[in-house]
C-alpha positions in Angstrom: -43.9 2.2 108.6 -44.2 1.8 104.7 -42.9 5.4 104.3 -39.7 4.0 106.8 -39.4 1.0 105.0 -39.1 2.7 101.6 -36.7 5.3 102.8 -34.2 2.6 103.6 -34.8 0.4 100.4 -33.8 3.8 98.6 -31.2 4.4 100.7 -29.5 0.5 99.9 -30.4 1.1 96.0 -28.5 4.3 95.7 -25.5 2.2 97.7 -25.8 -0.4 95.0 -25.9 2.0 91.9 -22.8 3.7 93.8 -21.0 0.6 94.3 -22.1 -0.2 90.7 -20.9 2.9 89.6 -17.5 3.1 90.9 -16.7 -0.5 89.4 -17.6 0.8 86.5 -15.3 3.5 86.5 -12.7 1.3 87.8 -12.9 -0.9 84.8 -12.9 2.2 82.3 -9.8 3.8 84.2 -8.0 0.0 83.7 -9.0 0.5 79.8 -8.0 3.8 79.1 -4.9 3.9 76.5 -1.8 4.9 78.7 0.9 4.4 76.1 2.0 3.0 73.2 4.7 -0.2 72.7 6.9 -0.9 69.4 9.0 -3.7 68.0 10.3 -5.1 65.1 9.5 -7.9 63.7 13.2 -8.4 61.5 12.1 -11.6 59.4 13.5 -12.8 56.2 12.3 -10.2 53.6 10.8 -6.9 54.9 11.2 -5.4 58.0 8.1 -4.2 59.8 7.6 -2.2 62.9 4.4 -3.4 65.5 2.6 -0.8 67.5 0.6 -1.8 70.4 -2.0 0.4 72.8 -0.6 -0.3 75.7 -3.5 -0.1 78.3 -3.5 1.2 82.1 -3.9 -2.0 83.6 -0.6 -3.1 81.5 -2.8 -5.0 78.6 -2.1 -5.2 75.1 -4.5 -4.2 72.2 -5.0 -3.0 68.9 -2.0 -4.2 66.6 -0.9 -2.5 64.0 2.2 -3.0 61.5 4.2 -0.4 59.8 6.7 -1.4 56.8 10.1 -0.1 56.9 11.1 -0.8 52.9 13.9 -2.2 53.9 15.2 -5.8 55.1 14.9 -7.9 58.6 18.2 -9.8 59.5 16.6 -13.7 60.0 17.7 -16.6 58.2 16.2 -19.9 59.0 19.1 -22.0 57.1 21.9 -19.9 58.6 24.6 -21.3 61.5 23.2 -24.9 61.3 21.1 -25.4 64.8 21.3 -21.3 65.4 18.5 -21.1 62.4 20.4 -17.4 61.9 20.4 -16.0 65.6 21.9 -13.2 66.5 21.5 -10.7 69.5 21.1 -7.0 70.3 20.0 -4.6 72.5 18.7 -1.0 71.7 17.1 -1.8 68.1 14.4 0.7 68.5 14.7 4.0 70.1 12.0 6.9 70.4 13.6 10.7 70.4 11.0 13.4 70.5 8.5 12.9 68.2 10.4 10.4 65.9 10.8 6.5 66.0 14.3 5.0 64.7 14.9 1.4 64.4 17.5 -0.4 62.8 16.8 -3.1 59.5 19.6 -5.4 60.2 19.4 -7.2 56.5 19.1 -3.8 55.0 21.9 -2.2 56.8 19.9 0.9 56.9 18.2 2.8 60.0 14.9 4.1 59.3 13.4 7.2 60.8 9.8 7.4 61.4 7.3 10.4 62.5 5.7 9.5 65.6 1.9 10.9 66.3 2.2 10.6 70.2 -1.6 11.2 70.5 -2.2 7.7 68.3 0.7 6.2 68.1 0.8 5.8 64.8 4.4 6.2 62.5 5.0 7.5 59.2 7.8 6.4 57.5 10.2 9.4 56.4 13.2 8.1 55.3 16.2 5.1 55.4 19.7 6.1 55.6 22.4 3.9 55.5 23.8 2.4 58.7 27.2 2.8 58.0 28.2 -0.9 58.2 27.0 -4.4 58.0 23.6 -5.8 60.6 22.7 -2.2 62.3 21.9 -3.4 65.7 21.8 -1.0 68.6 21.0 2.7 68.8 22.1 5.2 71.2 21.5 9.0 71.5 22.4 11.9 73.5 21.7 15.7 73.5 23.9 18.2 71.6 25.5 20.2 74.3 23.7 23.9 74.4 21.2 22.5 71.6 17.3 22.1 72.1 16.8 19.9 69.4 19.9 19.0 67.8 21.5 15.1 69.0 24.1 12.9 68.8 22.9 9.2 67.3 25.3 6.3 67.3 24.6 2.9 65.9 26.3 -0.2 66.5 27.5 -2.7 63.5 27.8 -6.1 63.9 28.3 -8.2 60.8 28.1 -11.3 61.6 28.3 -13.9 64.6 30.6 -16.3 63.9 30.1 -19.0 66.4 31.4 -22.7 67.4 28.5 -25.2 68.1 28.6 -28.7 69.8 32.2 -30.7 70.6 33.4 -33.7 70.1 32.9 -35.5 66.9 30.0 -33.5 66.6 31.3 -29.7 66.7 31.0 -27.2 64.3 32.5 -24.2 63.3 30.6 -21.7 61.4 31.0 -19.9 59.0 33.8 -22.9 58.3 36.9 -24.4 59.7 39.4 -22.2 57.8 37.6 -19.1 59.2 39.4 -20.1 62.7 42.6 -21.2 61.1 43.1 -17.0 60.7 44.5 -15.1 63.5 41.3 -13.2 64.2 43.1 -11.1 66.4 44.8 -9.0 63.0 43.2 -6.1 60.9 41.0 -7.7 58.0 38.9 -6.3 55.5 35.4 -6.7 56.8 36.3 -4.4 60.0 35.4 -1.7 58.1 32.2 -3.1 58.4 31.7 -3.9 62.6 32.1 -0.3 63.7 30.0 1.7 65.3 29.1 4.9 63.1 28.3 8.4 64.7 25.3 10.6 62.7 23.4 14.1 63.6 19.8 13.7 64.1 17.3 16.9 64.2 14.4 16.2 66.0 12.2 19.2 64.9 13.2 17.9 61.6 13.4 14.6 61.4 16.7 14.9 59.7 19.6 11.8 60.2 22.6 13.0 58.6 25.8 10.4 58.9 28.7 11.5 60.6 31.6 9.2 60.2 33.0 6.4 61.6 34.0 6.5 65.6 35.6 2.9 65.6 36.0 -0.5 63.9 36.7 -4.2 65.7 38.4 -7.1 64.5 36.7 -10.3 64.8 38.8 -12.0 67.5 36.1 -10.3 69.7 33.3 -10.0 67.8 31.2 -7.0 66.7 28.9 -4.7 68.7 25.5 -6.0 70.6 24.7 -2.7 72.4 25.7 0.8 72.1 24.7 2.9 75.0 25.9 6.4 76.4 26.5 7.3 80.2 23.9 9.1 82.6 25.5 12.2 82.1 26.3 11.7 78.4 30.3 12.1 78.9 31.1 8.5 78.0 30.1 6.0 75.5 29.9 2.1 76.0 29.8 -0.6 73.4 29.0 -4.5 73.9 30.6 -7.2 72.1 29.3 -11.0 71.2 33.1 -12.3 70.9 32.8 -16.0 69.5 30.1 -18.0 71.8 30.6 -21.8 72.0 27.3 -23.1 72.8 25.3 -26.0 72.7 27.1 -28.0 74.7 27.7 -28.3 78.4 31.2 -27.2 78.8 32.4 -24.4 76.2 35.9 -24.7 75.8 38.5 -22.2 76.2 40.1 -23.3 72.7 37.2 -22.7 71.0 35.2 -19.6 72.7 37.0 -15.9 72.3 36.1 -13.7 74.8 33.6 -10.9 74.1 34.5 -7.3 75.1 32.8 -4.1 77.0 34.3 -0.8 75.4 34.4 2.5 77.3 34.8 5.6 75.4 35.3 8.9 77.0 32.5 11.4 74.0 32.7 15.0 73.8 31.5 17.0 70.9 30.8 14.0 68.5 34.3 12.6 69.8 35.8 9.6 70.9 38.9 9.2 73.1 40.8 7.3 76.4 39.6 3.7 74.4 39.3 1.0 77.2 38.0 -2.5 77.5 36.9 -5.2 79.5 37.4 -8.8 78.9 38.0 -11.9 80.4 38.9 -15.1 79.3 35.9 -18.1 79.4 33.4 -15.1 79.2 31.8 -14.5 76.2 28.1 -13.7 74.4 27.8 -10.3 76.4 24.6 -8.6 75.1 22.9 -6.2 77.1 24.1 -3.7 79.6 22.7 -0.9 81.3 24.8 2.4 83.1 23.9 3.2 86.0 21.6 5.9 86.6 24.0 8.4 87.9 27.2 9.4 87.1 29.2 7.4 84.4 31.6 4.8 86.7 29.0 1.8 87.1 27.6 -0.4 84.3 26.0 -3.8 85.0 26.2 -6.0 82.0 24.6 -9.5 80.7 26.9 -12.2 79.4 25.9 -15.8 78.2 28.2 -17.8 77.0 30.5 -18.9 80.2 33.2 -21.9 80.8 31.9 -23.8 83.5 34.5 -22.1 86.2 32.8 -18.9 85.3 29.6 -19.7 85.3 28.8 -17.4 88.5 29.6 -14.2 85.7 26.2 -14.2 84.4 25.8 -10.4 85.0 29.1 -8.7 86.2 29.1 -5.4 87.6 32.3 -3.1 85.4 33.6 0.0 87.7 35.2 2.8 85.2 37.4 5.3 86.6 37.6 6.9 83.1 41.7 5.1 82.6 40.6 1.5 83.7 37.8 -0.5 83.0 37.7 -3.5 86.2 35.0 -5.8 87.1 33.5 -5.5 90.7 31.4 -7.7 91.3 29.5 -11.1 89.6 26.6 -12.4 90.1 24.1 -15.7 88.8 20.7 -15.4 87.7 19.3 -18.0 89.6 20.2 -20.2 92.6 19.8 -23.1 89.9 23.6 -23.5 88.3 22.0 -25.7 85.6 20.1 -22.8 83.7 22.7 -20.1 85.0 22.8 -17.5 81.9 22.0 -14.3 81.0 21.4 -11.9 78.2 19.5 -9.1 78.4 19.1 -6.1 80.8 16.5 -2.8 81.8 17.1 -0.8 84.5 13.8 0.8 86.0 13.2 4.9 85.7 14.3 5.4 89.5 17.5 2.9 89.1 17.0 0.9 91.9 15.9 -2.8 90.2 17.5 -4.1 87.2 15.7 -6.7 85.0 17.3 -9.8 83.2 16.1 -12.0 80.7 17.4 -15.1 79.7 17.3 -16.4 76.2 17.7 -20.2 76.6 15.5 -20.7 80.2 12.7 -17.6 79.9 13.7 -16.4 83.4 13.4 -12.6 83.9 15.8 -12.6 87.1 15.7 -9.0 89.7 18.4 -7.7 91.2 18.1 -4.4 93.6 20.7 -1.8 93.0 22.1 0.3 95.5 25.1 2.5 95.6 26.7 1.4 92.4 26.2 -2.2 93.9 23.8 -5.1 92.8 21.8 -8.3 95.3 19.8 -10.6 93.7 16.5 -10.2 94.2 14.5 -13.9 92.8 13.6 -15.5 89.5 10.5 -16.0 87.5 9.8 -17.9 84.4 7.8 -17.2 81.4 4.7 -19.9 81.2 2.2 -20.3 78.5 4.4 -20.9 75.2 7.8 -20.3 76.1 10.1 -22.8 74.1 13.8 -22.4 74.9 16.0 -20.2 73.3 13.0 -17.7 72.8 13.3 -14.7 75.6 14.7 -11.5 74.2 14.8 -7.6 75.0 13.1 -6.1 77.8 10.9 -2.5 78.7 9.5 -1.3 81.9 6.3 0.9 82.2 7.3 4.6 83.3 4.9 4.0 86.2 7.5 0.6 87.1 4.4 -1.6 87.4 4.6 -3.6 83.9 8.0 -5.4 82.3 7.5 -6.8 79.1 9.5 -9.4 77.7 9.9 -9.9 73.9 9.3 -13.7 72.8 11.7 -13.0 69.6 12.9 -15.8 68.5 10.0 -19.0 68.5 6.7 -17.9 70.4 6.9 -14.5 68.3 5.0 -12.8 71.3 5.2 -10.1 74.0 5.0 -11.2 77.6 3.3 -9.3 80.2 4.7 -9.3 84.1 3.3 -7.9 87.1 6.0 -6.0 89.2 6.3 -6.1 92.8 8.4 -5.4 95.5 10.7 -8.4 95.4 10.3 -9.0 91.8 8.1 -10.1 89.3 5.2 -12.2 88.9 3.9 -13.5 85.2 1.0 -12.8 83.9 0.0 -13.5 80.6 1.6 -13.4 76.9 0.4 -11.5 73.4 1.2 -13.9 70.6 1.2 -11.2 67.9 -1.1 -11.7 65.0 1.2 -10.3 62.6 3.5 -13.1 62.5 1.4 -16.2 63.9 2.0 -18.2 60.8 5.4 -18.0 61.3 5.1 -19.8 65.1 7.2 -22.5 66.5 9.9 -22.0 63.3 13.1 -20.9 65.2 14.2 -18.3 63.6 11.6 -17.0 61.3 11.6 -13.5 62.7 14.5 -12.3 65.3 12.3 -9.9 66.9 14.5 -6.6 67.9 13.7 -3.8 70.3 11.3 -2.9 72.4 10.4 1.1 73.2 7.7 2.3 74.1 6.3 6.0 76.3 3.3 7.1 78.4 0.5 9.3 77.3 
């Protein structure tokens, strides 16, 4: 009986240490680096890029700064309650094994080597932008080239901007900048373009181009850049002239912002069309759809009261005509109906949207070209308003991370599911937690990242 009794006591100890033991190698698999995650942190002197390990259970660790040499964009004092803000999408791009971002107060891009086993970058050089506040990056393959790609970056200038009404408004940068007819050639539109270069990715090598097109300021300059699926057309994003910080933006103050189409060939640019509509303005982020080069499905903020259901319009080109085909809220709530930025996951089925004055990431399901709303879900822990920013998804579509950019100076961490998203906790980075709470210390720009 002691020999029985001792069989089965071994028996249940070898199912403990195996119980033991696959927890353990649960928890080791759910720390194992998976990837790496950059931003940049665009303050008020220099630029710096943040790398994160980026672990398999979606967690953040191991921080580490880069310095670009060259400036951030922010300025605390600047537009009067703005503290300097200004928006983008596409700051930071990886191609191969090199790391560009934009330094939007140095009007330079810098390129970086990327060690994809680390994660680490070395700086290799800054090149001049082209124009005035390098926002956005896009790329796209050389036709017949393994290594040889087409780089465009978007130039924005400035934001001018109308804040408040009544007694109260104000116009910045001044009154007699809006006593101009915006709408005519000036000067400065030389500097809003966006501004075509060569990049070599076995090289490293950014060589500028030449200019593709400039903008007058009636409609602002660009927010995104962003080529088509299939690379034949490119799209560019305006801000116009937001009137914000009140409750009803008025049509005699906003200007509407714009969504270019370009058809691209061979470093080319041709068949120039636009979309724009009066009482919509602030358009940011957009994403193409993830075939073909007809659908785009774009993020715009600033809206009139009667178009405040136009928070993310869906744009249908036929390559003559740019048309809107559908429109769409973020949230059932009317009150906190805005939206700014946009991601599209890796099989193109859910686009994400964050919203910079309410923290919502909102999901919509895309099908066929065409977009439902999905649900809503707020940012918790710090998440002061005005503070949400750019967007990435994990390869795997499990994670979306949400930049903090503009107050909480963090990266916020959601759990994806299948109607949406569910929060689940925030990285306040270390890098510039002194800075914490002042609106517009850093303007945090981009987020790009890649799997191991």
């Amino acid at each position: 009986m002691k020999i029985k009794y001792l069989f089965i006591g071994t028996i249940v100890a070898v199912a403990t240490l195996s119980i033991i033991s696959c927890k353990k190698n649960s928890d080791d698999n759910n720390k194992r680096v998976a990837g790496y995650l950059y931003t940049t942190t665009n303050g008020e002197s220099t630029n710096q890029v943040i790398r994160f390990s980026r672990l398999a259970d979606g967690s953040l660790t191991e921080e580490k700064s880069f310095s670009t040499n060259s400036n951030g964009g922010a300025n605390v004092a600047a537009g009067g309650d703005a503290h300097g803000d200004f928006d983008a999408q596409g700051a930071v791009q990886i191609i191969g094994n090199y790391l560009l971002n934009v330094n939007a107060g140095g009007n330079q891009v810098s390129v970086f080597s990327l060690n994809r086993a680390t994660g680490d970058i070395t700086l290799k050089n800054n090149i001049s932008s082209g124009g005035t506040r390098p926002v956005s990056i896009a790329y796209q393959k050389k036709t017949g080239s393994a290594d040889e790609y087409w780089v465009v970056v978007g130039n924005q200038w400035n934001n001018p901007n109308i804040q408040k009404d009544g007694a109260n408004i104000q116009r910045f940068p001044n009154n007699a900048f809006y006593q101009q007819d915006l709408s005519l050639a000036d000067g400065t539109d030389n500097e809003r373009n966006i501004t075509l270069f060569s990049f070599n990715a076995t090289t490293g090598a950014l060589t500028l181009s030449k200019q593709l097109d400039k903008y007058v300021r009636q409609n602002g300059g660009p927010t995104t850049v962003s080529f088509s699926a299939d690379g034949t057309k490119l799209a560019v994003s305006t801000w116009g002239i937001a009137h914000f910080a009140t409750d009803a933006p008025l049509l005699t103050e906003q200007r509407p912002s714009r969504v270019y189409v370009y058809n691209f060939a061979n470093g080319e640019v041709s068949g120039k069309r636009f979309f724009e509509e009066a009482g919509i303005s602030g358009t940011i982020g957009f994403n193409w759809d993830k075939t073909g080069s007809s659908k785009m499905y774009v993020s715009n903020f600033n809206l009139i009261p009667t178009k405040i259901q136009n928070s993310v319009t869906v744009l249908s080109d036929n390559g003559t005509v740019l048309s809107k085909a559908a429109n769409f809220s973020v949230t059932n709530a009317s009150a906190i109906n805005e939206a700014c930025w946009t991601v599209l996951n890796s099989t193109g089925d859910k686009l994400y949207v964050a919203s910079f004055q309410t923290n919502l990431v909102s999901t919509f399901n895309v099908s066929g070209g065409a977009l439902t709303f999905g649900s809503s879900e707020a940012r918790v822990d710090l998440a002061p308003k005005g503070d949400s920013k750019d967007l990435w998804q994990s390869p795997d579509n499990k994670y979306l991370y949400n930049l903090g950019s503009f107050q909480s100076f963090s990266i916020n961490i959601f759990d994806v599911n299948g109607s949406g998203t569910k929060y689940r906790s925030q990285t306040v980075l270390s890098t510039t937690a002194a800075g914490k709470g002042i609106a517009g210390k850093y303007n945090f720009l981009g987020l790009a990242g890649f799997d191991l």
